[in-house]
N, C-alpha and C positions, 0 to 999 in steps of 0.2 A: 587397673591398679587395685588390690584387694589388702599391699599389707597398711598396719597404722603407720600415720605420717606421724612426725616429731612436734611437742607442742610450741604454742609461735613462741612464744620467748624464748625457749631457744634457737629456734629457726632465725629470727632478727639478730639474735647475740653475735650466730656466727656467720650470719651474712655478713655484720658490721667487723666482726676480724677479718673476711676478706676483703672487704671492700671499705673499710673506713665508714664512720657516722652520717655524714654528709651524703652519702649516695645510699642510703638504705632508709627509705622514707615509710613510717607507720601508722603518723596522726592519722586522722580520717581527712584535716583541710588538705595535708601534703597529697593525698591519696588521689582526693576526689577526683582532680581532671581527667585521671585514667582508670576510672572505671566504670564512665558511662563513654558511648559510643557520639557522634560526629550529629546522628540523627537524633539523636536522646532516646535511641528506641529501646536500649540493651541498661541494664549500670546491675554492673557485679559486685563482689566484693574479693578481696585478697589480704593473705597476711601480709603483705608490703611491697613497697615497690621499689626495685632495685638499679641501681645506675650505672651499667660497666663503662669504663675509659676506653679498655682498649678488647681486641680479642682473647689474648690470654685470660684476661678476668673475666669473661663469658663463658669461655671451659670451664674454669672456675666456680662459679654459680651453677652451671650445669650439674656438673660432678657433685656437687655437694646436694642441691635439687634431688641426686639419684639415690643417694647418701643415705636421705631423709625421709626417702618415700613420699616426697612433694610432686607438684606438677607446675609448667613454665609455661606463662602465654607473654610470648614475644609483642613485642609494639612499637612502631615507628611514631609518625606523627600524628596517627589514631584520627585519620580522614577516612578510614573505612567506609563504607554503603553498607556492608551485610553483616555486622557486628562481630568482626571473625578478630578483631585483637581487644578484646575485652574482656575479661573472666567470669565464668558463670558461676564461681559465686560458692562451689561446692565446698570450701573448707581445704583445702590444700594445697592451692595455686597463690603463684606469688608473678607479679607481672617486672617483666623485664624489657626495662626502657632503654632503647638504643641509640635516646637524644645525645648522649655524650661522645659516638663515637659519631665525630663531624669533620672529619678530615679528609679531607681530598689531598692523596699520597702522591698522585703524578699526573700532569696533563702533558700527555706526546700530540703532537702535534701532525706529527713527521708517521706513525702509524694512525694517527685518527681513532685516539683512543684515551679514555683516563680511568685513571685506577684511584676508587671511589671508599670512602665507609659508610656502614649503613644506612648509620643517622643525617649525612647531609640532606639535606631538602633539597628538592629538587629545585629548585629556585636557581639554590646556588652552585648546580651542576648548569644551569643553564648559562648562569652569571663567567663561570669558571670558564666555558668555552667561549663563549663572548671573547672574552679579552683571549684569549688565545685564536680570534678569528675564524672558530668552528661554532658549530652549530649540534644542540644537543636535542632533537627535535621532541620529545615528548613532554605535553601540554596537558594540564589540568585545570581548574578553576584555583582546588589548594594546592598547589603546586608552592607556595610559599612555605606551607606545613608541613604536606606530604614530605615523605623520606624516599630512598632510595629504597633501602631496606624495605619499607611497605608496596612500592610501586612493583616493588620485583615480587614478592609473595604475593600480590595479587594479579599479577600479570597486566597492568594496567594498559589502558587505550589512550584516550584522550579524543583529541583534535587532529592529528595528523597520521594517525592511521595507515589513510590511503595510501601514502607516499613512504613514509619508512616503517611503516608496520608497528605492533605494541610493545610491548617491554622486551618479549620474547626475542624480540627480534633484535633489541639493542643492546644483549648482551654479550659477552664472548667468554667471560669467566668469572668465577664466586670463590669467597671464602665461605666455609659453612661451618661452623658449630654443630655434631653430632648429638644424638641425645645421649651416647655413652660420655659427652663432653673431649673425642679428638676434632682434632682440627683439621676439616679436609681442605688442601692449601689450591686451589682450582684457578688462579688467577692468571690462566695464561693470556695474551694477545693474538694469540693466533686466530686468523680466517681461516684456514684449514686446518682440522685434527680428528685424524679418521681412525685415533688409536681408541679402537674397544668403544665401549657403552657411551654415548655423552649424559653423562653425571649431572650434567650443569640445568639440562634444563628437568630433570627431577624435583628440583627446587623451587624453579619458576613458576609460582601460581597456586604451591602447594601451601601458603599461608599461615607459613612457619609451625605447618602440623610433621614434617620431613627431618627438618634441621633449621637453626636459625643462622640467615646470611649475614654476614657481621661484612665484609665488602664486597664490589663487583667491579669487574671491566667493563666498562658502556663502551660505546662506539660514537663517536663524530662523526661529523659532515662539515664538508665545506661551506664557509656564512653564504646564505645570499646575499647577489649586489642588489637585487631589487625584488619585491614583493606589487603587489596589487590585489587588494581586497575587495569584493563587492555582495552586494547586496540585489536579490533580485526578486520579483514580483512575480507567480504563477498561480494556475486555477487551478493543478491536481499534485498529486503525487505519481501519476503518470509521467505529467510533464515533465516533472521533477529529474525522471529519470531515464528519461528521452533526454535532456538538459545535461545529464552526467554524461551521457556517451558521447551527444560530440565534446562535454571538456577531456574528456580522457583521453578522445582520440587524437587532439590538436594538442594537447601538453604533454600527454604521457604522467610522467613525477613530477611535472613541473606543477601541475593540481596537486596542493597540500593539504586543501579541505574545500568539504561538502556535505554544507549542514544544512539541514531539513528544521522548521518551524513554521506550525502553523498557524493563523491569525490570533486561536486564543492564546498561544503562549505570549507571541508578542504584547497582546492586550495587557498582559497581568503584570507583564513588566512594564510597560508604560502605567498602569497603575500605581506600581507598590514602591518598583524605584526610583529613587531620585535622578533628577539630570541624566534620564533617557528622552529621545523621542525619536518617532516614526520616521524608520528610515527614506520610505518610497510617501511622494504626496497621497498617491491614491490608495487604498485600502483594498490586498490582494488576499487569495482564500490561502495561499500560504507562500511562505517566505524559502529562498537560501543565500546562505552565504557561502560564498568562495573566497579562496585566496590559492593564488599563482604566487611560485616565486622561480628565481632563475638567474645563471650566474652571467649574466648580462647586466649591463646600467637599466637598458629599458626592454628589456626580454620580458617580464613579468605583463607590463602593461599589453607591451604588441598583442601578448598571448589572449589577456583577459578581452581586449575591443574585438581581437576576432572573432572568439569563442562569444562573447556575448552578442555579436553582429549575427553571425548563423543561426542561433537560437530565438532570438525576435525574427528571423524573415522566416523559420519554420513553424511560428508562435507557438512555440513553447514556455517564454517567455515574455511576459505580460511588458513590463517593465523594470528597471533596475540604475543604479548608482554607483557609481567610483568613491573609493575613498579617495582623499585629495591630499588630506595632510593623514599624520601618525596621531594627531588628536583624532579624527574621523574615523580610522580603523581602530582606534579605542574603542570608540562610543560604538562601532558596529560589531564588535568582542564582546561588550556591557549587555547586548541585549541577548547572545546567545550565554554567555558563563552567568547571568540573572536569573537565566527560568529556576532552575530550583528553589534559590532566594523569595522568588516572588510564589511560585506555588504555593510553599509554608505560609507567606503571609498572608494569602488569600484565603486559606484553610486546607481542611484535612483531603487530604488526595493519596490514592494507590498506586505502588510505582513499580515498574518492569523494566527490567536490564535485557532485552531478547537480540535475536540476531536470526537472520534468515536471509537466504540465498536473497540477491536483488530481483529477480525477475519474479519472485513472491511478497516483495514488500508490499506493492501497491494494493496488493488485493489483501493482504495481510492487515492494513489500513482500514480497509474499505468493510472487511468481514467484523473486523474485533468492535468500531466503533458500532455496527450497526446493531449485532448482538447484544456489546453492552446497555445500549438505548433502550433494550427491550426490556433488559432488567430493572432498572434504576430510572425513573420521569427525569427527563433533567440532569439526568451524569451528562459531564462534559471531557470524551476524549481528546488527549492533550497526548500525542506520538511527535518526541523530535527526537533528533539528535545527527549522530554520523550515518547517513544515508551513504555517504560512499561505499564504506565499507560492511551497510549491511545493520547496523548495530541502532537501532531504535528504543528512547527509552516511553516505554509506550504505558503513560501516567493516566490517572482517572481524576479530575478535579469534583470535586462534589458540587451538587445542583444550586446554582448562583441563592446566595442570600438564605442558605441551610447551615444547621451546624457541623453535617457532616455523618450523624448517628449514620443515617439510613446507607450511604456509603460503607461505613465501618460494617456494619452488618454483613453486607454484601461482599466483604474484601475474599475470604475463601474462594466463593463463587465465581469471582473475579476473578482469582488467580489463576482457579482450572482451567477457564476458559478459555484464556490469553495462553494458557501453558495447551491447551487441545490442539489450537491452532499452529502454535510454532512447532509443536512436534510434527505432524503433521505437515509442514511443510518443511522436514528434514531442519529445523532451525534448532539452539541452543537456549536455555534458558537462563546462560547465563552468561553477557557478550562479555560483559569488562571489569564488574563487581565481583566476583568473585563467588562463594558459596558462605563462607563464616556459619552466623549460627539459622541465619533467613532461611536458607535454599536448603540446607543440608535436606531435608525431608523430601522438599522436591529432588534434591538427587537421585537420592535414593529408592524415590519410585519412577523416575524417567532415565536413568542412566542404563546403557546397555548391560546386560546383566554381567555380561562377562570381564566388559571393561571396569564394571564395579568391585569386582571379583580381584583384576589387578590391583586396584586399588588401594583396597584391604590389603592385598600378601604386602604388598609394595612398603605400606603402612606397619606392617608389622616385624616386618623385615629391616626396616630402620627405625622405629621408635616400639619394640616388643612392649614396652610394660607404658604406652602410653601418654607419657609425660609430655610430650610436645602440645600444644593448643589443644589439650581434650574439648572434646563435642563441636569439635569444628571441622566441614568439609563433610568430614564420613566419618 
């Protein structure tokens, strides 16, 4: 964008003719929660912030955006990791909040499907199918905050992955807001639609630097009759993943998760949070957690005693625990959705969103912590997370009873390091976070050159003069 934007008093004047006083917010108090980021790592600044109701008034703001020679950073519930809905702050961006379009238009039942707006939290997409006796499977920690609209721009993961895949997977159609401000109306239902380009997932993941998605069609599932959660005790990450294969083989989909923790994370959560403790009596060099579910009364349990019964006689695993009640699968939830909480409060630590083929993870483990040790006396690697599917978030705690400097120093070095290895083993550097303003660099020096290349036409070919989330992604 090279010509001059319009000054902000005007720019507020005639946001508020389109939008009414009330949703066009200036102060710096109304401001503040949206324009620093979830980690506190990013805080911009904008001429204001803007509150559409519905889609039309999003065209609306757009067009006038384009008008002005402004720039628009879209925001959902602003639970980001890689600060990609925040504004950097340059003097011409105004951020547009999509709390208020919070309606959930239709729950079908009958196709397995609801037709969403942006701003619902996914919370209450999950709430929504509840009572309609489906099941909306993707899971996050904020997941009470998080939006729709954000979950889809970053292609989010979660916890259940393995079984119904990311965002990607649970969609079937969008509304989107162009940056010329039409309205491309995508909200089909269809499982099959083999007419021409699919449009839909152009959006997905693109992080509202493409177009901003104001609704979508998610997909449902059938509720489960029954679940069975547990907790299990091992010596490697080997075992780990000897341990995934007979779950996978004996359940199939019916394994919804398979999460990897290692003793320090458990520690720090038993530390810092409140009303945890130690799942397993005895103290194992790493932890997982599973959960089976199944449209059986007691299909979940059969699944998990057998699959657990093979894995202790092939000791794989050490030891392990049934949840009993829905209080006990809370408290065995609390200690995986806590590591981040408690990292922060233990101090400063470096964090990694990677993903790499499974038959590399263990070594992948085994190389980066050892590495790291060489660097830093005293760093304490800290790799958990979706081990099913591959996705590790593979953290660096700083050397017990530090303040962390010597860590920070090191963060660079760090990074290349852990980025040497995932590329190297064909892996991603970026499983479920997204790029925002973090990675863009690392993109840009590890993305295939050509697929980079699409990227940009792709990028310019829908947003020419930039306006969409500048300096995000690419």
């Amino acid at each position: 964008m090279t010509e001059n934007h319009a000054p902000a008093d005007a720019v507020i004047l005639g946001l508020r003719g389109l939008m009414g006083d009330a949703h066009v917010l200036d102060r710096a108090d109304e401001m503040s929660p949206y324009l620093t980021d979830w980690r506190k790592r990013f805080t911009g600044s904008a001429l204001c912030v803007v509150r559409p109701g519905s889609t039309a008034e999003v065209s609306s703001v757009v067009q006038f955006v384009a008008q002005h020679g402004l720039a628009i950073v879209p925001q959902g519930g602003n639970t980001g990791l890689v600060g990609g809905s925040v504004p950097l702050g340059r003097g011409d961006e105004i951020i547009l909040s999509l709390a208020r379009m919070n309606t959930i238009r239709e729950v079908d039942p009958r196709s397995d499907v609801m037709v969403v707006e942006a701003g619902v939290t996914l919370a209450a997409v999950q709430q929504a199918a509840e009572t309609a006796d489906r099941l909306f499977p993707l899971s996050l920690a904020s997941e009470g905050t998080a939006t729709i609209g954000g979950v889809i721009g970053t292609n989010a993961g979660g916890t259940a992955v393995l079984a119904y895949g990311n965002m990607r997977d649970l969609v079937l159609g969008l509304e989107v807001v162009l940056a010329d401000g039409r309205i491309w109306n995508g909200l089909g239902k269809l499982r099959k639609d083999n007419a021409g380009y699919d449009l839909r997932n152009m959006f997905i993941g693109s992080e509202g630097t493409l177009g901003i998605v104001t609704a979508a069609v998610v997909k449902l599932f059938p509720a489960p009759k029954s679940r069975a959660t547990c907790v299990c005790g091992l010596a490697s990450p080997d075992d780990a993943l000897a341990f995934l294969q007979i779950a996978k083989a004996a359940a199939g989909t019916s394994l919804t998760t398979f999460e990897l923790i290692p003793r320090l994370g458990l520690d720090l959560v038993l530390k810092h949070i409140p009303n945890t403790r130690d799942p397993i009596f005895e103290e194992h060099a790493w932890y997982v957690l599973l959960e089976f579910s199944s449209q059986s009364t007691d299909g979940a349990d059969a699944l998990a005693q057998a699959v657990m019964m093979e894995a202790v006689d092939k000791a794989y695993v050490e030891d392990g625990v049934f949840a009993v009640s829905l209080e006990q699968r809370d408290d065995f939830w609390r200690l995986r959705e806590s590591l981040p909480e408690a990292q922060t409060r233990e101090g400063y630590s470096v964090k990694h969103d990677i993903s790499v083929p499974l038959d590399c993870l263990a070594d992948l483990i085994a190389a980066v912590s050892a590495e790291a040790q060489t660097m830093i006396e005293g760093i304490r690697p800290l790799p958990f997370g979706h081990l099913g599917d591959g996705n590790l978030h593979f953290n660096f705690q700083s050397p017990e009873g530090t303040d962390g400097s010597d860590l920070k120093a090191h963060a660079g070095a760090l990074h290349a390091m852990v980025y040497r290895y995932v590329l190297a083993m064909k892996g991603s550097i970026s499983a479920e976070h997204g790029i925002g303003q973090v990675k863009r660099a690392q993109l840009a020096a590890t993305k295939d050159p050509v697929g980079l290349d699409m990227m940009r036409k792709l990028k310019a070919a829908l947003d020419p003069d930039g306006r969409l989330n500048p300096g995000k992604v690419i």
